[in-house]
N, C-alpha and C positions, 0 to 999 in steps of 0.2 A: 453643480460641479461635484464631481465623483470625489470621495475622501479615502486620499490615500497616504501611508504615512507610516517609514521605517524608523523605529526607537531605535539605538545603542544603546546594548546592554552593559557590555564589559568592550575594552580592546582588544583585538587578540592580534597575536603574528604568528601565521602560521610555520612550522618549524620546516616542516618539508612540502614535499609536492601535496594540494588541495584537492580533495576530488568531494564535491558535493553528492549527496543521495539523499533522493525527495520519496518520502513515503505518505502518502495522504489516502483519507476514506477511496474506496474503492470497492471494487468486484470480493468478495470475500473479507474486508480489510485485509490483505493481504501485505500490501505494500505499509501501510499503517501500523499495523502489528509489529513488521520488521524495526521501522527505524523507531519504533513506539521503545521495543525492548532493548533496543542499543542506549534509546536515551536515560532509559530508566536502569540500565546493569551496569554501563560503562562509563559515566562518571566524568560524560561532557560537560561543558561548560555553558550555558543559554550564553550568546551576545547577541541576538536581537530578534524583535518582533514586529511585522509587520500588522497595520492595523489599515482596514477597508471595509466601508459599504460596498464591497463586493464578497465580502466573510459575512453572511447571514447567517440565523440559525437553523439546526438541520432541516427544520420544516420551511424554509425558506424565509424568515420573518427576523424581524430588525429588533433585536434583544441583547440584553447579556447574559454568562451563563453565571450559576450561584456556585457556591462551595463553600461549607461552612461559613456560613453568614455573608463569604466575599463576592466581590461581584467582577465578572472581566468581561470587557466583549472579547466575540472570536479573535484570532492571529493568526499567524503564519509566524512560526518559532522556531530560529533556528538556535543552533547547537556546534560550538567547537571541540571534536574530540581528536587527539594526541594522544596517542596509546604504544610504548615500548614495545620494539620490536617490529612493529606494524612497520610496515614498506611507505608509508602515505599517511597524511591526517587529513580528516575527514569533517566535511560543511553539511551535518545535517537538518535535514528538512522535515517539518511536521506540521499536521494542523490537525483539529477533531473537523473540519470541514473544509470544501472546496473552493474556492470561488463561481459566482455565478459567470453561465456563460461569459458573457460579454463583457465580465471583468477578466478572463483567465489571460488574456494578453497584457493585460495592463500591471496585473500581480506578478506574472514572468517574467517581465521587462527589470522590474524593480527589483524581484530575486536576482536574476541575471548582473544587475549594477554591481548591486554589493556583492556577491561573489565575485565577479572578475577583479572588482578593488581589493580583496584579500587575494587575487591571484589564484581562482580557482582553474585546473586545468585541464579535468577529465565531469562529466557527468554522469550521474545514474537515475533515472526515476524507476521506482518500483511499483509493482501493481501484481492485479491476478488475470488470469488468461481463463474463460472455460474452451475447451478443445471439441473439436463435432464428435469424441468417442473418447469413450469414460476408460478407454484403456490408454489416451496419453497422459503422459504422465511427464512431469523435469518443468526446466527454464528454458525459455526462448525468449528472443531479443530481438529487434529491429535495431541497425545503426548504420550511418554512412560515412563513419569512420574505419578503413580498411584495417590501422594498427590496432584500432577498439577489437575488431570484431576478432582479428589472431590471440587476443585475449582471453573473449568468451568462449570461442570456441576451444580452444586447449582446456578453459577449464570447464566443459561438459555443456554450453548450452546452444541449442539448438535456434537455428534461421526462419521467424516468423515468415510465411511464403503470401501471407495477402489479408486484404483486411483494412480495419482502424484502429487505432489505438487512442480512447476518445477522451476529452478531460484532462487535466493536469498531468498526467501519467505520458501522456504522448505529445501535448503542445510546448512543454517548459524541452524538450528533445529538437523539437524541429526548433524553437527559439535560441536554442544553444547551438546548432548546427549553424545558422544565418550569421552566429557571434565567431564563428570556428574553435568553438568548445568542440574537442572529443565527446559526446554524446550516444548514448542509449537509451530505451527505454527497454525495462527488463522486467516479463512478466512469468510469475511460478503460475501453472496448473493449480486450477480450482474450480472446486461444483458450483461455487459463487452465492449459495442462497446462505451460506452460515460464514461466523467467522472462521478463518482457518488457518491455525496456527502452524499447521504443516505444511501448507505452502509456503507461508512465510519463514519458516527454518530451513529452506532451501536459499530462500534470497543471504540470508544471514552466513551460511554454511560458502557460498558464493563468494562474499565478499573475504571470503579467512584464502580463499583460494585463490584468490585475484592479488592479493593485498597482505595479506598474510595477519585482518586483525583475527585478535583473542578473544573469544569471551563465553561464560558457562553458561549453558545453554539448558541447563537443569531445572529452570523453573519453566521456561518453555517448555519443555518435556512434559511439567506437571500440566500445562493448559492443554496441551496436546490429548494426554490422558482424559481429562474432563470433557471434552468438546467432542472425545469419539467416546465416552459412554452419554452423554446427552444423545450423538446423533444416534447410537444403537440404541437408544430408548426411543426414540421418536418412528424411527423405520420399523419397532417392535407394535406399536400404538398404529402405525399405518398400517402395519400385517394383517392387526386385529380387524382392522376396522372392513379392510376389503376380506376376510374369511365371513364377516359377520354380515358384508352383504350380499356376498355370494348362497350364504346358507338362506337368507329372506329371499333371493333370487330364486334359488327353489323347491323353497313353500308354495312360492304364489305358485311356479309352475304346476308344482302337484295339485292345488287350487282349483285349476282352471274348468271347467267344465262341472263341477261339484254342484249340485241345487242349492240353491240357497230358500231357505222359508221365512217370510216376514210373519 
């Protein structure tokens, strides 16, 4: 029998309209990083965690994780954030991992409850997208909400045309759709092999436009900085490495025919 099982954290009531946003590992962490840095700058509230042997750890295996001596297993943690000014307060979603396949309906269903009992009314899951040409660039969206979509599209993001959208990222959307949540699933451009903080400042930059929240985006900047002199240091290291086998390339050709004497 599968072990599943939502804690309450705190109460909350939400003040105005609820719009949930699920950021979890992904393509680049992209969607992750997003609602990572909302949780960590703005000063939400944890009410509750969801706990399941469908949340292994990242290597797939049944542990907890350490922290200073403490020990948690994985979760699914959400967050109440109320921020002045903001048009909407906001039911965020996080986890440092996925659920396994064959849990991901079963952890959705149970997001899904408790949200709709706080009255959630619009949904977002975030992720990253790689595009077949490294010259797209922006947000695109999938959603079968007509009023969603006069939303994104006024504020800049563009009509994913075909595809899947696989994982949490795209099934807690179609599970929300079945519930008549307002639903997206919303992904920024990314090269996908590193994390990418700059996709994810799109998703964040999205949401001030939609919604009108606040928040300083200053230390994002800093990681942004850091993650493009790593990757121009690694693309410097790969330069090297194909000049230097280019130049052995040819030696041997000049080589070729040379006597050799034993």
């Amino acid at each position: 029998m599968p072990h599943l099982e939502l804690v309450r954290v705190a109460e909350v009531k939400p003040r105005r309209r609820l719009v949930l946003v699920q950021g979890v590992p992904g393509l680049g962490l992209v969607g992750k990083i997003a609602v990572q840095y909302l949780i960590d700058n703005a000063g939400p509230t944890l009410v509750a965690k969801i706990f399941s042997d469908y949340l292994p750890l990242p290597d797939g295996s049944a542990g907890v994780r350490v922290s200073d001596g403490d020990v948690a297993p994985h979760s699914y943690d959400l967050y109440y954030l109320s921020q002045p000014g903001a048009e909407v307060d906001f039911l965020l979603l996080t986890s440092d991992v996925q659920p396994i396949p064959w849990g991901q309906y079963s952890v959705g269903e149970l997001v899904l409850d408790y949200a709709q009992e706080l009255g959630v009314e619009e949904l977002l899951t975030f992720g990253g997208y790689v595009p077949g040409s490294p010259d797209v660039e922006g947000v695109f969206a999938a959603s079968n909400d007509d009023s969603l979509w006069e939303k994104l599209e006024a504020a800049g993001v563009m009509r994913l045309q075909g595809g899947f959208v696989t994982g949490a990222a795209g099934l807690l959307v179609g599970l929300g759709h079945l519930r008549g949540i307002p639903s997206a699933c919303v992904l920024s451009t990314t090269e996908g092999q590193r994390p990418d903080p700059r996709a994810s400042k799109r998703l964040i930059l999205l949401l001030e436009k939609l919604y009108g929240l606040k928040i300083d985006l200053s230390e994002l900047d800093e990681l942004i900085k850091e993650e493009e002199s790593v990757r121009s240091l690694l693309e410097e290291k790969a330069r090297q490495a194909l000049e230097r086998r280019r130049e052995w390339e040819e030696r041997k050709e000049g080589e070729e025919g040379l006597p050799y004497h034993l």
